[in-house]
N, C-alpha and C positions, 0 to 999 in steps of 0.2 A: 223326316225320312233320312237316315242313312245308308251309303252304300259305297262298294269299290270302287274306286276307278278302273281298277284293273278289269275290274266285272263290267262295268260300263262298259270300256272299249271293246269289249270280244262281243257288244252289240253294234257299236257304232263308235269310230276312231277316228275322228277329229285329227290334223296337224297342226296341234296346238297346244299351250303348257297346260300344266294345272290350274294355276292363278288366271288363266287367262279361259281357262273351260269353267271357271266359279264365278269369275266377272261376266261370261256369256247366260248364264244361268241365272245371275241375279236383274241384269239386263231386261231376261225375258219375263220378269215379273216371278222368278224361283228362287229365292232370296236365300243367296249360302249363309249359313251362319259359321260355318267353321269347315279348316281342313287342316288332319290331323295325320301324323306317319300311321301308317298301319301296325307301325310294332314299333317298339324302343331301339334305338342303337345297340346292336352290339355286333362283333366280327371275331375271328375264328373259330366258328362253331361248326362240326360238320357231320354228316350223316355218316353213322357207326353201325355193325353189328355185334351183340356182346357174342364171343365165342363159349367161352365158360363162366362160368360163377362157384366161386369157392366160400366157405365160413373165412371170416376172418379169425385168426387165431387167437387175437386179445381183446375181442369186444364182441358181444354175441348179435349186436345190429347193428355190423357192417359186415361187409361181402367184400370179397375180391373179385375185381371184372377183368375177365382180357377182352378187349376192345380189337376190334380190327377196324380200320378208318382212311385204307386205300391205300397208307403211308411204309410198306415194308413189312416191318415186327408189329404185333399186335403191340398197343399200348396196355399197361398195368394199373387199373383203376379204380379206387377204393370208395365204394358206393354205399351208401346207408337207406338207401330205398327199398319196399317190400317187394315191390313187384318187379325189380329186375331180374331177368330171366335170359338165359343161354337162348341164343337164337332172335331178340328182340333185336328188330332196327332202332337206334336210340339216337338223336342228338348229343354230341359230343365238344365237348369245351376242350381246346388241345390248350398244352402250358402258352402262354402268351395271349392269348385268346381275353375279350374284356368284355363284358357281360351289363347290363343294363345297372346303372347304380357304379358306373366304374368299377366293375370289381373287378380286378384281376387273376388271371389263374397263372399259379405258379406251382413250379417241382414243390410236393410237398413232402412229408412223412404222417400218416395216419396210424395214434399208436405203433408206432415202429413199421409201419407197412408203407415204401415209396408208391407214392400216387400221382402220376402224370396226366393230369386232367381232370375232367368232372363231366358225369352223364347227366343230363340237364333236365329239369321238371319245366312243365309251363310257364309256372309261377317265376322262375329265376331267369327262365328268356324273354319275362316281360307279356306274354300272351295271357297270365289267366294270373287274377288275382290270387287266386290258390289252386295248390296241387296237392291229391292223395298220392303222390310218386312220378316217376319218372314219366316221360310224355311217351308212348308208344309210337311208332312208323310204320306206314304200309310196307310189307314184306319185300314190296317191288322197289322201295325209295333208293336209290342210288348209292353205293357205299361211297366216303370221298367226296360227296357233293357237298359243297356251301350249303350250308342249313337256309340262310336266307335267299339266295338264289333256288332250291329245292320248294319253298311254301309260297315264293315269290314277295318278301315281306319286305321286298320296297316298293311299296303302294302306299296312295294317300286315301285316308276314307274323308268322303264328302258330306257334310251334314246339310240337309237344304229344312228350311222352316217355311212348308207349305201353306197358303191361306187354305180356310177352310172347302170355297170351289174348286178347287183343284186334285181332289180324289185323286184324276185321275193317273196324277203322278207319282202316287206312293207305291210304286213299284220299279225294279228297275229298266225293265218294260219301258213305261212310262219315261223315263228320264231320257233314254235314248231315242224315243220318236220325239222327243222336244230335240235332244241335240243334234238331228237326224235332219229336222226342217231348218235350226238354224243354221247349219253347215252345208244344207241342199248337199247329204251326204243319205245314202241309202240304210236301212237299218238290216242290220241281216240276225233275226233270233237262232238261236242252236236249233236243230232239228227238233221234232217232237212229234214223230209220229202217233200213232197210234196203236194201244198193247190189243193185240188180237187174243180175244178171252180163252183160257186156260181149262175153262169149266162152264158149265151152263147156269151154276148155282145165282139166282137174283133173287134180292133181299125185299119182300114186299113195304110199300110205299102207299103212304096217306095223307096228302095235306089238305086238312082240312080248310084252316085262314091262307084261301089261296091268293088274297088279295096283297096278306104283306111276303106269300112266299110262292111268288108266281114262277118260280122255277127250283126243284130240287134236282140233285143227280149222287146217285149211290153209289157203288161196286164193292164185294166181295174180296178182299186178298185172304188166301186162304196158305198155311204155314211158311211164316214166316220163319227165319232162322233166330232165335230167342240171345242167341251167345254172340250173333253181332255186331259191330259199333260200327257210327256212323265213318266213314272216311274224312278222311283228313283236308281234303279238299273243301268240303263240305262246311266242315266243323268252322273251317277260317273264313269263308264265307259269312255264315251266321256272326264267326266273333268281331268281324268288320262292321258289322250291320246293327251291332250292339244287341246281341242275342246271343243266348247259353247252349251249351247244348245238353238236348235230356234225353230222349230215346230217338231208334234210328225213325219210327212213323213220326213221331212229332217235327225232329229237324229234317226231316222231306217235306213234311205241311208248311213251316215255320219259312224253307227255302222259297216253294213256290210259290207261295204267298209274298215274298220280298220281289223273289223275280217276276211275278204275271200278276202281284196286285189283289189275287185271289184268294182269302182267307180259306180254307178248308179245315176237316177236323176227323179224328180217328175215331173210333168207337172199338172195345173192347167186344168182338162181336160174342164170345163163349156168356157175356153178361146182357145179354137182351135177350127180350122176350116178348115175342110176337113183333107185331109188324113197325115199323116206323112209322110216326104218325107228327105232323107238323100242325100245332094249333096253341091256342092261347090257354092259358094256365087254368088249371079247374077252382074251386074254392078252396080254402085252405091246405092245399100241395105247397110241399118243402120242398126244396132241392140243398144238396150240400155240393160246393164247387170246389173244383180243383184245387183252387187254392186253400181250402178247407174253410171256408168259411159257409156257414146256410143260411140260407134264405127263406121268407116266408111270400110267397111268390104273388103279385096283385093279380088279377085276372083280365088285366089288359098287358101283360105280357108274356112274348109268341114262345116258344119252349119247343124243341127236340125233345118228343118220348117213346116210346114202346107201349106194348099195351097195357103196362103195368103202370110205370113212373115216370117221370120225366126224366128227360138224361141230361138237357144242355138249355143256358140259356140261349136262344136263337141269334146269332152275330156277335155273339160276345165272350163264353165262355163255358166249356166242357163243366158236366157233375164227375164229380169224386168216383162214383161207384160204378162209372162206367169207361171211365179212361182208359189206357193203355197202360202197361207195368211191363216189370222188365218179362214177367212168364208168359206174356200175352204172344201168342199164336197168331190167330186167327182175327183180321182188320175188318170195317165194315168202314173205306172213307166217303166221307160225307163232301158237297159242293155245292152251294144254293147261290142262288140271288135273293136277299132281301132287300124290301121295299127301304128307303132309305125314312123314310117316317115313321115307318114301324120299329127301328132301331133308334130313331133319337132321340135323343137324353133319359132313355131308359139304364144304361150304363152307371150313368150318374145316378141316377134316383137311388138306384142300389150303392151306389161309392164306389161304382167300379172304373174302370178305363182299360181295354185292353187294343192292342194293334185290331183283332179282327172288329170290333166296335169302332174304333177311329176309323177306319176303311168303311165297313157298311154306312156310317153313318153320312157320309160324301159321296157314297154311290159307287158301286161295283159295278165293271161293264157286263150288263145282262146276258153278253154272248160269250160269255169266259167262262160257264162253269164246267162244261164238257173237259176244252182245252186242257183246263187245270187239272184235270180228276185224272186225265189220261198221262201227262207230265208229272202228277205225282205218283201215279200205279209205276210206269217205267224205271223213274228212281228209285223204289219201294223195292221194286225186284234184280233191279240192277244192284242196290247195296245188301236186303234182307234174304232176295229169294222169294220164293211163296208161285202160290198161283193164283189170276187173278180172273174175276166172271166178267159176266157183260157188263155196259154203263146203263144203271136204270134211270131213268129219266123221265121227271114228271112238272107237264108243262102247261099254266094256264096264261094262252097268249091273249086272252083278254085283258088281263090286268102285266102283263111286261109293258116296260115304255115305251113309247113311239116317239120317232125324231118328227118330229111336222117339219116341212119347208120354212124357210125364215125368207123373206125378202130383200135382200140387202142392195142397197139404191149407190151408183158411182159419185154421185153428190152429192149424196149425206155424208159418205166418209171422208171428201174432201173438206163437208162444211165442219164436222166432228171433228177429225184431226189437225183441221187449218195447213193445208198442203196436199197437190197433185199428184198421186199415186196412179202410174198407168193403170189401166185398166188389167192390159195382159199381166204385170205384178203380182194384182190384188188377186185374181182367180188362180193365179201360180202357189200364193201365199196360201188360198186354201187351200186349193189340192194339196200339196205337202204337208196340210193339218189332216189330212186325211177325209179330207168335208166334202159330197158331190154336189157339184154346178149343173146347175137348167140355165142358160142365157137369159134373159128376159129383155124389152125394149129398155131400161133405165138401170137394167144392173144384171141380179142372178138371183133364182133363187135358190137358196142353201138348205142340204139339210147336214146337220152336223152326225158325224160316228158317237156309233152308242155307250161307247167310253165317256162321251164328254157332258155331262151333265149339267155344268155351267153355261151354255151355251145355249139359249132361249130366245133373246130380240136380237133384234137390229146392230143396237150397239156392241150386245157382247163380240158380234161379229167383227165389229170395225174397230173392238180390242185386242182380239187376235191381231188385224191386218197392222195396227200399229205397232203392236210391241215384237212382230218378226220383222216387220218393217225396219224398225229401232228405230227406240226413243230419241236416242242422240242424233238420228237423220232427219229430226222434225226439228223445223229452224222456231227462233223464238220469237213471238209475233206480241205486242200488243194488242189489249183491246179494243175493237171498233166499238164496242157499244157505248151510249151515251151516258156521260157521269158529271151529275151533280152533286156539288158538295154544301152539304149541311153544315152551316156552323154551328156549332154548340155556346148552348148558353150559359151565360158567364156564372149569372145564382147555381145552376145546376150540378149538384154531387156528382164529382167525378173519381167513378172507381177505380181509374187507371190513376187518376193523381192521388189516391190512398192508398194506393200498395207501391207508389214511390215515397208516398211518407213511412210507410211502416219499413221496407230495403232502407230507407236512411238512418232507422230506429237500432236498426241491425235485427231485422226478423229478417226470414226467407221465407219465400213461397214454394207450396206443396198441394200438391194436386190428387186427391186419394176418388176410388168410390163412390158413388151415390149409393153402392147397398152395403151394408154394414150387417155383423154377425147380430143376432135378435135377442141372444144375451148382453151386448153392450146395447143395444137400444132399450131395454127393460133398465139397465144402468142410470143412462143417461136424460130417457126420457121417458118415466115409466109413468108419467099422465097422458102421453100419445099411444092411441091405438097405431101398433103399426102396421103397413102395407106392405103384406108380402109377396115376394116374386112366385108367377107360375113356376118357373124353369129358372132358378137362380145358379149361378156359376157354382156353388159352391156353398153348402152348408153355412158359412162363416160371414156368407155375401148373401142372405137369405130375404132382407128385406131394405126397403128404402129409409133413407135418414132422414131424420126429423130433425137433426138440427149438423153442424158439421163440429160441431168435437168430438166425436167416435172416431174421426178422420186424423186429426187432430193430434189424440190423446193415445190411438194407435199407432201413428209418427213418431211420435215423442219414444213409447213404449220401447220402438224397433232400435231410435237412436241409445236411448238409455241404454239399452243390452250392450250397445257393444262402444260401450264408455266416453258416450257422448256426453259429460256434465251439464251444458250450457246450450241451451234448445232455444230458439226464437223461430216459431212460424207462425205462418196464417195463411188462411184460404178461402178463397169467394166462389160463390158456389149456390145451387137452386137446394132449397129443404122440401118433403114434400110431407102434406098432414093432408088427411080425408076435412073433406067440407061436406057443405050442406048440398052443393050440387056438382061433389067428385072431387076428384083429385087436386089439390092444392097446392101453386109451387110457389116459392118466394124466394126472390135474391138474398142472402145475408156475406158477410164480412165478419171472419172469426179469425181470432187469432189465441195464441197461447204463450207462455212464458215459463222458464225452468232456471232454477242452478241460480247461481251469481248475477248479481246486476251488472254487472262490468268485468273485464275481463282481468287474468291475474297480472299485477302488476308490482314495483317497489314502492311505487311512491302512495300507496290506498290501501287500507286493507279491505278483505272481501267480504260481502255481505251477501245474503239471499234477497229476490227479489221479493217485494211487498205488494200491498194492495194499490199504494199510491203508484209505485212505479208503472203499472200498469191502470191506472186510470190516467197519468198523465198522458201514455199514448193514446188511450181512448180522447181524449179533450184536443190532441193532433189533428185525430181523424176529424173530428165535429166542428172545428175550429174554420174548415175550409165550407164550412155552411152558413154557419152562424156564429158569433162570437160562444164560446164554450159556456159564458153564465148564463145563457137564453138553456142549456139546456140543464135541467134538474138531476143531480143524483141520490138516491134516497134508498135510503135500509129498506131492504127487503127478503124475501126467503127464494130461494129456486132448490131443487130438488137434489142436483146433481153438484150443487154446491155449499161451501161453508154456511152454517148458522148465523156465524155470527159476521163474518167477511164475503157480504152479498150487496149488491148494489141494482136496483132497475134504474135507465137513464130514460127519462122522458122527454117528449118535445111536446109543451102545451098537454094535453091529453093523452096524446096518442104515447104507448111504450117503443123506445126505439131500440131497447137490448137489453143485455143484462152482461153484468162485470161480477168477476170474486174469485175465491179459492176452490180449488175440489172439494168434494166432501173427504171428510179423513177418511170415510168407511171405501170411497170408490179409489182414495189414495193406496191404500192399502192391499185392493183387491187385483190393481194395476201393480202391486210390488215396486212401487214407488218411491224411493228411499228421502225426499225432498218433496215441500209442495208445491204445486202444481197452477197458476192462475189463468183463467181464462175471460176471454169476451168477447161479446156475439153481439152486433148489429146489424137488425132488418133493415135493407138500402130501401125502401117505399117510403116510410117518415123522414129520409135525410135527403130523399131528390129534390126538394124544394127549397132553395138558398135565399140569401139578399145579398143584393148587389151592394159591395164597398162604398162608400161616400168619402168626398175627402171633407176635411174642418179643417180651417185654417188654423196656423199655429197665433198661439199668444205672444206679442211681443212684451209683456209686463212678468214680472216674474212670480213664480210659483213660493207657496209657505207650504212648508206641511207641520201640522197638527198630531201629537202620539197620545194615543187615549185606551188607558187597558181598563178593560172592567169582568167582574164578577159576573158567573151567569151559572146555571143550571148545567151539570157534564150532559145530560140528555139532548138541550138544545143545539141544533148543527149550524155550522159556521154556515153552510148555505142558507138557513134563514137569519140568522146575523147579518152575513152580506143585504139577503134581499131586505130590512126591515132600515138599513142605511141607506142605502139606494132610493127608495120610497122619501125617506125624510130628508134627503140631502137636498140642497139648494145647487144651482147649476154652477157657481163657481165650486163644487165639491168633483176635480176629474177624474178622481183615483181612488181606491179604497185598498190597502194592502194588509194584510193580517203578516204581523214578523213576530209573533212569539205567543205562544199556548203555556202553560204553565199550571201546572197542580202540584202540591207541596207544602209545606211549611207557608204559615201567615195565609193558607185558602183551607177554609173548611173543605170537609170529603162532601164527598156530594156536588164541591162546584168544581169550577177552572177558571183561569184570568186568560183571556184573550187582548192582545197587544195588537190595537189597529194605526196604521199610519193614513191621515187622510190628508190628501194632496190637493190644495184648493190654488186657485189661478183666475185673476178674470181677464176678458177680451177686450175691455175699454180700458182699464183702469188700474193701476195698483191696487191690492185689497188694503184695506184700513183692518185695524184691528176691531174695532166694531163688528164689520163684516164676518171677517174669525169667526169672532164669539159668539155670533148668534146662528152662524152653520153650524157649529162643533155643539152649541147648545140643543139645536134641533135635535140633531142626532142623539146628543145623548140623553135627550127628555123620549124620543121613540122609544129607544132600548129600552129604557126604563120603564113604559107604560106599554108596553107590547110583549116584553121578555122576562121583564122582571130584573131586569142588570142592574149593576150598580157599580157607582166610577171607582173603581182601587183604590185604596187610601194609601 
């Protein structure tokens, strides 16, 4: 919601700053997110009327203006705009004058014609991103007046980011009974009487689903003046509020809606036919909307029609063919209450989002659609003219809402907010929310105003009382309740101390989504059926993840674009897949890898990262489990990644993840200029650790033994390892592989592996005997298990 401040205070004026009216608001739980000047700097600008308009003599578009601007002589002023006109009140830039963008106005000559100023378009006083010419002035605006003292454009606009309960304040109505109670300051609205009807003409009225539209209200304005614009007051109203202006019915609808909260809508009355009728969409009915886009309309949702077609979707948005235009005459404005269920996430389903759909869908105060209808007839005829009928109104007070009484107990909210709130206070605090008190033995009971739709239990009640109360008046208590602390055990996988190994590794943690677009889930895991949301946020967030690289790989994507080379993340997080009896969730641990191994420097040149690089941090994380050779890694296929650079890592049976490269096809589709590794560990196979032991050290000294032999390229060093391991004798402590080697003097087809084996015994010096009949074991395994042979 945004709005004036200036417009705020002619409801309710605080003696207090801005900054400190934005801190009271955020305070009360209305979280400003910005405050911004109403308009750009600029000074010497001042309200002119042009007296003549001449051709210019050397250029056929531009004009000569005489200005008059309060100052003596008319000023001589050389304009290139169409529509400047003898008799227009204009904004006027006098020579010295400095315009938003620093620009300065000086004496000029324009093709040989002196030019002492400049008549100023919207766009060049910083008001309107663009202008077709010169900005117009009411007839009445003041010759000599400071332009910005005349529109009042030193004002701050206030941007506040409503939670979704809080309908009620998206008006500015709203904002001022909040600032109203916190300032124990009165509110006082403009007048708004009521337009006693012009005519007897009423529009006949049908709603059929009177359940999502328990209150409609019509009226007739009948000729309007077609030639003219909204006034200028008006217009900066809306452009403060972050709103266009387009016709004078739309920004009257557009104003009262900002000021009372109340969406309302025009109808092109000379385009309907037969009666108005309020109901749910027929079979196969199109509607084409405003914004030109059509719809093929589901039949659960509510629609504005005639006896013919539908005209509007119901709390969201006017059709094309029945709107208002600039020839449009004759109004038919519309005011309803809709059910706030009936409007939600119908918007979305369609891709839409509009102000009146944000409002219905947090709830309209059901007693505001008269008000409105009759505040926007006054406007309507105060700027257009016309005449206007009676208010037709059609009311099914069976289905309006009803406030029920709430209970609210003196000692619940002491034990809720931890602190003694008198009693007189707390009943002061609601009344000034506008709420009536029944005394009761133990409190009041409450029923809240029909604005306030948030407001149901007990507690909502004693969320009020607290945050008028203030937050910052509630002292900071500890808790009484009793705590025991679980120590953790020592074998057991700890996720917090694996995302301190992977921040040491130099990855970062990122936090995405649990629903992910359902083309990257086909991507990524296109052997999981996946589970889509009822009512997903957003097309893109349509279904749940099955694994967290979508997360991940979308990270990455966002840093890439905006020339992030060198990517390290990871994220822990629940996956969710259908089981056999429902929804399935499971801890995992993913991370990712991009760009360079290291970062740029003189003394290294730079390399992209590999598969090892990234399984060595995988063998970090597992390492705080169990020693890294307990766990197996082995060639395998995954879907979403490389052929031939894929790994599954097992523990005993059970699969604890999978490691490797993107696939090139999903590298490619991602626009990925570099590839991409990834790994994902399910935390259930890693929660079960061993406890460290200690072995005392050998005081006799260690031999090592270097033994390279010949072996098959297919055979993996993890069963080399395990097949020595197996044959080694216990003074065997170490096993180190320090050289791979294919080449010249090795057939194709083999490799020579260079093992260093580190023997040591605990009683005794080793003899060489000893030596030779460990390094013999070993190398008679290899050889009768693998098929090696010792290098010659």
């Amino acid at each position: 919601m945004r709005f004036s401040e200036a417009w705020l205070r002619e409801w309710v004026n605080p003696q207090i700053t801005t900054q400190e009216l934005a801190d009271q608001l955020s305070m009360a739980g209305l979280e400003v997110d910005a405050v911004e000047p109403a308009a750009a700097r600029f000074q010497g600008v001042v309200v002119g009327t042009v007296i003549s308009r001449a051709p210019h003599p050397d250029a056929d578009k531009l004009s000569v203006c005489s200005v008059e601007v309060g100052e003596g002589e008319p000023l001589q002023i050389v304009c290139g705009a169409r529509n400047v006109a003898a008799g227009m009140r204009v904004p006027v830039a006098k020579v010295g004058a400095v315009l938003p963008g620093d620009f300065k106005i000086k004496q000029a000559k324009l093709r040989g014609v002196p030019s002492a100023g400049m008549i100023c378009s919207a766009s060049e006083l910083g008001l309107a991103e663009t202008s077709d010419g010169i900005l117009p002035l009411p007839a009445e605006a003041p010759v000599g007046r400071d332009f910005r003292d005349y529109l009042g454009l030193d004002d701050m606009c206030i941007e506040v980011d409503l939670t979704p309960d809080r309908g009620d304040c998206l008006s500015v109505a709203g904002i001022a009974r909040e600032v109203g109670v916190l300032n124990r300051l009165p509110v006082t609205a403009p007048d708004m009487p009521a337009v006693p009807p012009g005519s007897d003409e009423r529009f006949p009225v049908q709603v059929v689903a009177a359940a999502a539209c328990p209150r409609y209200a019509c009226r007739v304005v009948r000729g309007i003046d077609t030639a003219t614009r909204s006034p200028q007051w008006l217009l900066e109203r809306l452009r403060r509020s972050g709103m266009r202006a387009i016709h004078p019915v739309v920004d009257v609808t557009n104003y009262v809606m900002l000021e009372l909260g109340q969406p309302l809508h025009g109808f092109d009355l000379a385009r309907l036919e037969g009666e108005i009728c309020v109901r749910l969409a027929g079979p196969g009915e199109r509607l084409r909307l405003l914004d030109g886009s059509e719809l093929a309309l589901r039949e659960d949702t509510l629609v504005i029609a005639d006896a013919v077609k539908p005209l509007a979707l119901a709390g969201i948005m006017g059709g094309e063919h029945s709107g208002v235009t600039e020839g449009t005459v004759d109004v038919l404005l519309e005011s309803a209450f809709f059910a706030p269920l009936a409007i939600a996430g119908k918007a979305r389903t369609y891709g839409l989002h509009t102000d009146s759909s944000h409002r219905f869908e947090r709830g309209v105060d059901p007693q505001l659609q008269v008000r409105a209808i009759e505040r926007a007839t006054a406007l309507l005829l105060a700027i257009a003219g016309g005449t206007a009928g009676p208010v037709v109104e059609v009311v099914a007070d069976a289905h309006l809402p009803m406030a029920q009484p709430i209970r609210l107990r003196r000692e619940r909210v002491r034990r809720v907010l931890g602190v003694e709130i008198p009693a007189t206070e707390i009943a002061d605090i609601l009344r000034r929310l506008g709420m009536r008190l029944a005394p009761v033995a133990d409190g009041w009971d409450v029923v809240a105003p029909s604005a306030r739709f948030d407001v149901g239990i007990e507690v909502d009640l004693i969320e009020e009382v607290g945050r008028i109360y203030g937050y910052a008046r509630i002292p900071e208590s500890l808790s009484s309740a009793p705590v025991s602390i679980v120590a953790a055990r020592e074998a057991e996988f700890s996720l917090a101390r694996a995302k301190q190994t992977l921040v040491d590794r130099d990855y970062q943690e990122v936090v995405t989504y649990s629903f992910i677009s359902p083309e990257l889930a086909r991507q990524i895991t296109p052997d999981v059926e996946p589970i889509t949301l009822a009512n997903p946020i957003s097309a893109d967030l349509a279904v749940m993840r099955a694994s967290l690289w979508p997360g991940l790989l979308s990270t990455l994507c966002y840093n890439q674009a905006r020339q992030q080379e060198r990517v390290r993340l990871f994220e822990s997080g629940l996956t969710f897949r259908r089981g056999p009896d429902g929804l399935v969730q499971r801890p995992h641990l993913a991370g990712l890898l991009y760009g360079s191994a290291g970062r740029e420097q003189w003394g290294e040149a730079l390399r992209s990262v590999d598969f090892y690089d990234l399984k060595a941090d995988v063998e970090a994380l597992l390492g705080q489990v169990v020693p890294p050779g307990e766990f197996a890694f082995e060639a395998a296929e995954h879907l979403a990644l490389h052929p031939g650079q894929t790994a599954v890592v097992r523990r005993g049976e059970a699969v604890a993840g999978h490691l490797g490269m993107l696939h090139p096809a999903l590298q490619a589709g991602l626009d990925l200029p570099a590839p991409v590794l990834l790994f994902d560990l399910a935390l259930d196979p890693l929660a079960a650790g061993r406890l460290p032991a200690f072995a005392p050290l050998s005081k006799f000294p260690a031999i090592r033994r270097d033994l390279a032999f010949v072996i098959e390229r297919s055979v993996t060093y993890a069963a080399v390892d395990a097949c020595v391991r197996r044959a080694a004798p216990e003074i065997v402590r170490d096993i180190r592989l320090f050289d791979v080697y294919t080449g010249e003097k090795v057939d194709s087809g083999l490799k020579s592996l260079a093992l260093g084996l580190i023997l040591q015994g605990s009683a005794h010096t080793l003899t060489d005997k000893e030596v030779e009949m460990a390094t013999g074991a070993i190398r008679q395994a290899l050889e009768s298990e693998l098929a090696a042979k010792l290098r010659e």
